[in-house]
ZADO-1210 file (C-alpha; in nm, 4 decimals, padded with zeros to 6 digits):
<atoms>
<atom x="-02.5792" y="-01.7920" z="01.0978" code="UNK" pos="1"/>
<atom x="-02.9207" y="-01.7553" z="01.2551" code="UNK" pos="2"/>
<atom x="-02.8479" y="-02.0633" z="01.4987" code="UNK" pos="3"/>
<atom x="-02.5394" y="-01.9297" z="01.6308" code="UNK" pos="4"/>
<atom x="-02.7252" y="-01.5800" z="01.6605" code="UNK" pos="5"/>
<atom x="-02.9858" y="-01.7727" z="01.8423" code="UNK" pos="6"/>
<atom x="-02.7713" y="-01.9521" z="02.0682" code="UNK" pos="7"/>
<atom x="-02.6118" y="-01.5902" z="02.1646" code="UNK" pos="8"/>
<atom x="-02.9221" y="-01.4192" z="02.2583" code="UNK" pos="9"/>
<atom x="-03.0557" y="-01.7377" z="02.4931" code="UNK" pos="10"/>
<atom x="-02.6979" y="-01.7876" z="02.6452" code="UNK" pos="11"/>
<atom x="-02.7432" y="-01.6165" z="03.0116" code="UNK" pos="12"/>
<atom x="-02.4383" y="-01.4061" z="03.1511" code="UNK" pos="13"/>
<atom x="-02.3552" y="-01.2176" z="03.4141" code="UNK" pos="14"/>
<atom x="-02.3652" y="-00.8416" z="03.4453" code="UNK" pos="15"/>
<atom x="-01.9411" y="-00.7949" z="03.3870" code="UNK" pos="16"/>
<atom x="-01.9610" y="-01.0028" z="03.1771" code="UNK" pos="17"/>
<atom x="-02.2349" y="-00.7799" z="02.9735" code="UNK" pos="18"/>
<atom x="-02.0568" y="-00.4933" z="03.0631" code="UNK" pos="19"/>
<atom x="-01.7201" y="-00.6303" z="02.9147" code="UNK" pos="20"/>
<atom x="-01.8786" y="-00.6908" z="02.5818" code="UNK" pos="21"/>
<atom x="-02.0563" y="-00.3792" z="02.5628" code="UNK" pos="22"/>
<atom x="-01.7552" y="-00.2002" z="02.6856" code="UNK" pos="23"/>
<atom x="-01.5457" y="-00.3513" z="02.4390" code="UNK" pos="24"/>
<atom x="-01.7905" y="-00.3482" z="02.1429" code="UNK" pos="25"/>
<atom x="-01.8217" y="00.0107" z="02.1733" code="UNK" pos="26"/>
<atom x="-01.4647" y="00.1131" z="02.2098" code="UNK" pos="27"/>
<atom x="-01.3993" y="-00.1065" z="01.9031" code="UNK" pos="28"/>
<atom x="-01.6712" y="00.0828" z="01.7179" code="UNK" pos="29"/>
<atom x="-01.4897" y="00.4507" z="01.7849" code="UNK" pos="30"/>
<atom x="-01.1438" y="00.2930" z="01.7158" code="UNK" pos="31"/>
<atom x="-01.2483" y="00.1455" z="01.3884" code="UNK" pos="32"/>
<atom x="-01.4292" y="00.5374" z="01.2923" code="UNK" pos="33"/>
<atom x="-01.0928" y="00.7014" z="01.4426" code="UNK" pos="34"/>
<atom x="-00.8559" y="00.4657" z="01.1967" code="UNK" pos="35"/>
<atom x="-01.1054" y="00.5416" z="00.9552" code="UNK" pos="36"/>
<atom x="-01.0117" y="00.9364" z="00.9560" code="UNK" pos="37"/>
<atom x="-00.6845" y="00.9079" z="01.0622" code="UNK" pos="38"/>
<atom x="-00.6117" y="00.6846" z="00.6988" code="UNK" pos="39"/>
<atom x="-00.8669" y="00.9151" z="00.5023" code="UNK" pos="40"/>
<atom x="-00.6601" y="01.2207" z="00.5842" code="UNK" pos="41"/>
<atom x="-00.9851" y="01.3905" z="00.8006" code="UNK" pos="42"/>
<atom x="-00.8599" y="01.3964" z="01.1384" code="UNK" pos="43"/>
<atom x="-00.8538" y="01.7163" z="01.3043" code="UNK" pos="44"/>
<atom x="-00.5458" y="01.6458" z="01.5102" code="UNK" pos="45"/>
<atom x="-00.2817" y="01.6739" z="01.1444" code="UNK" pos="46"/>
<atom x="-00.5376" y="01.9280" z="00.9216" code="UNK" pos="47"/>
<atom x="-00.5575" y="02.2349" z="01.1751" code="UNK" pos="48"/>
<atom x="-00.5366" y="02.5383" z="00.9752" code="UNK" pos="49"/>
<atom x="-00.6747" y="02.8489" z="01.0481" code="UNK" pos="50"/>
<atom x="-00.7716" y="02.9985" z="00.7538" code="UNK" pos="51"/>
<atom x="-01.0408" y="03.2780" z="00.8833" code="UNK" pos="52"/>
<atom x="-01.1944" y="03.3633" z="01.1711" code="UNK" pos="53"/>
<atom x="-01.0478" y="03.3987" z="01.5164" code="UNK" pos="54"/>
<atom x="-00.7121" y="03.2722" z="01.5806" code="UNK" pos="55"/>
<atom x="-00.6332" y="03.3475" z="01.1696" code="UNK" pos="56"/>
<atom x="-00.4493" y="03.6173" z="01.2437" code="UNK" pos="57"/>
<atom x="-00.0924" y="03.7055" z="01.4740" code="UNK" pos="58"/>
<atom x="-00.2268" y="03.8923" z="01.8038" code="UNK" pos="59"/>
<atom x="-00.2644" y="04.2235" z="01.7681" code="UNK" pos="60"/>
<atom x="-00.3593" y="04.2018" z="01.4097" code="UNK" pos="61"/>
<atom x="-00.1797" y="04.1538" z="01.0588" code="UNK" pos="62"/>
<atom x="00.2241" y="04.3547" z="01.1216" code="UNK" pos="63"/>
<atom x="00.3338" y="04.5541" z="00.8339" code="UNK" pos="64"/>
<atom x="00.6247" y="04.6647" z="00.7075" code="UNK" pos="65"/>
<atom x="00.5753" y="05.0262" z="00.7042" code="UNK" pos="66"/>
<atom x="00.6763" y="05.1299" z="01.0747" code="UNK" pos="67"/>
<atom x="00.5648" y="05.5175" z="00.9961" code="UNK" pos="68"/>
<atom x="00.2305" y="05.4676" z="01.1780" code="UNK" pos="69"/>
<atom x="00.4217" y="05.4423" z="01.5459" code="UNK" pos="70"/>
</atoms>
């Protein structure tokens, strides 16, 4: 393992060639975390509820069914 590590890190490459592995190693590190919370049930994208705050409420506040107060 530390000979093919070795052999890595002395190998010279060109500059899109660096930025193609970088590129790729870090979208492949925010995939991997995004299947992560999409599987663990944590993404924000299905688990949006409101349940204080603004945006809890309708517009114009809570409507009741008493109409008397017009």
């Amino acid at each position: 393992m530390n000979k093919q590590i070795s052999e890595l890190t002395q190998r010279e490459i060109t500059r899109k060639e660096f930025l193609t592995i970088t590129g790729f190693g870090i979208m492949s590190i925010m995939g991997i975390g995004s299947i992560i919370k999409l599987l663990s049930g944590k993404s924000s994208i299905y688990n949006h509820q409101a349940s204080a705050g603004y945006g809890a409420s309708p517009y114009g506040g809570a409507k009741t069914q008493n109409s008397s107060n017009l």
